[in-house]
C-alpha positions, 0 to 999 in steps of 0.5 A: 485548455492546454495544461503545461506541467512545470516538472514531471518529475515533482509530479504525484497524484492529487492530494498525495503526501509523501515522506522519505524515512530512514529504514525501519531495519537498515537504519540511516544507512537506507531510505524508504518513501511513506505516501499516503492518498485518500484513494487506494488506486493512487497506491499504483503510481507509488509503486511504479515509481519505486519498482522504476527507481530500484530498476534504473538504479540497479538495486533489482531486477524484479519487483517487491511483492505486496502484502496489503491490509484491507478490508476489500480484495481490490483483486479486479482483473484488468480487462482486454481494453485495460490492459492495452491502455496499461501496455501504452501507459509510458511509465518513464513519465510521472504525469502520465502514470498519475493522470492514468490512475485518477482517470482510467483506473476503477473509481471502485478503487479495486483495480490497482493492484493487478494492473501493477502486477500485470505491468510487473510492478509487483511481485507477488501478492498477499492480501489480508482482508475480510471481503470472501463469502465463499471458501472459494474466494479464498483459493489462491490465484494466478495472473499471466503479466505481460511479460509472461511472468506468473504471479502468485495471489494469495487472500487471507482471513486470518493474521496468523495464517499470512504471518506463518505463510510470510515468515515460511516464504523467501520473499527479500522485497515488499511492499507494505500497502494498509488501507484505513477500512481494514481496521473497520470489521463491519460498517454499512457499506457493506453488502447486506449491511445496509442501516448497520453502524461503523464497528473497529478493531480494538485500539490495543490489537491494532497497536499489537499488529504493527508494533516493531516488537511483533514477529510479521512486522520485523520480518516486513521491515527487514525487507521494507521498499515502501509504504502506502496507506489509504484514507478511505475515509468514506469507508472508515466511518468519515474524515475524523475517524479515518485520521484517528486510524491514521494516528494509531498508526503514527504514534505506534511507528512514530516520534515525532509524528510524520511530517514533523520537520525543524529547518537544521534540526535533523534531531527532531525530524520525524524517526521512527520511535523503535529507532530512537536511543 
């Protein structure tokens, strides 16, 4: 069966939402895209798309970096084979690039990230996560893009070390990209923790960590792209669980909750609570 696609441009991967927001920092004078996806590697067309919005716009002429929340380092390398399907990838074309993510990028979820950056859709990276037995898994690292520009990958294990590592740099663009199973410290999908139970981080630190009041999260909004989140809910500890962290975040970033729209009432569309008079 031949599928006809009735508008590329509508086109986004399967059981993808997302939301155009006002601008965390610029206010109603700018506008930012909030998607959210059940699999992390559906994050990659989101980022193509706005890296390719701001190109033929004119608003860059380099990509935002990516600062990702998880509990994995999703840094799998592309290979030999990967990166020439990535070079013949016609990433002008909605439906190409989501059908690429749905079939050719690791079901494992963990190749997203420098795929987008061999393609240059990504700047640099800075991943606070919890995956890294070895201090050697925390070392920074380097990937060569296609174009032959260097992008810096940074991990870290603690939040104050990303939060002073960001607020030194000169960073202007990013990317804020949370998958849910961050916000899960241990659970047992992990290796070596098979029959162990879901643990979580407390309510009140996850609301103390993206609150507007919280000096990494000012420095992100002021330079806010575009969002993406992951349900992940086979790794959060099930459907329910992975809603209630989704809902942490919305009742912290949010008043009234995403998608809350009202035909001719812009009033009580979704606004993001720290804006609100």
């Amino acid at each position: 069966m031949k599928l006809h696609f009735r508008n590329d441009e509508y086109i986004a991967p399967p059981g993808s939402l997302t939301e155009i927001l006002s601008h965390p920092y610029y206010k109603h004078s700018k506008s930012i895209s909030l998607s959210i996806f059940n699999d992390h590697r559906y994050a990659f067309f989101f980022w193509n798309k706005w890296t390719q919005d701001m190109f033929k716009n004119n608003k860059a002429n380099y990509p935002p970096s990516l600062v990702s929340l998880d509990w994995h380092q999703d840094l799998v390398y592309p290979t030999a084979s990967e990166k020439n399907w990535l070079e013949n990838l016609n990433l002008a074309s909605n439906k190409d690039v989501a059908l690429y993510c749905w079939a050719n990028l690791s079901g494992l979820n963990d190749t997203h990230i420098l795929s987008a950056a061999y393609l240059n859709l990504i700047g640099d990276i800075y991943v606070h996560c919890r995956q890294g037995k070895y201090d050697e898994d925390w070392k920074d690292e380097f990937i060569t893009d296609r174009y032959n520009n260097i992008h810096t990958i940074k991990k870290f294990r603690m939040y104050e070390d990303i939060e002073n590592c960001l607020l030194k740099s000169d960073e202007a663009d990013v990317y804020f990209d949370i998958d849910l199973d961050f916000f899960t410290i241990s659970n047992p999908l992990q290796i070596g923790n098979r029959g162990g139970k879901y643990t979580y981080l407390p309510e009140w630190e996850i609301k103390r960590m993206l609150s507007a009041e919280n000096s990494l999260m000012k420095w992100l909004f002021e330079r806010l792209q575009g969002i993406t989140i992951a349900l992940e809910p086979e790794h959060t500890g099930g459907l329910l669980k992975s809603q209630r962290l989704l809902g942490l975040i919305d009742k912290t970033w949010f008043k009234p909750s995403l998608f809350t729209s009202y035909p001719g009432k812009l009033e009580k569309r979704t606004q993001w609570r720290h804006l609100r008079i």
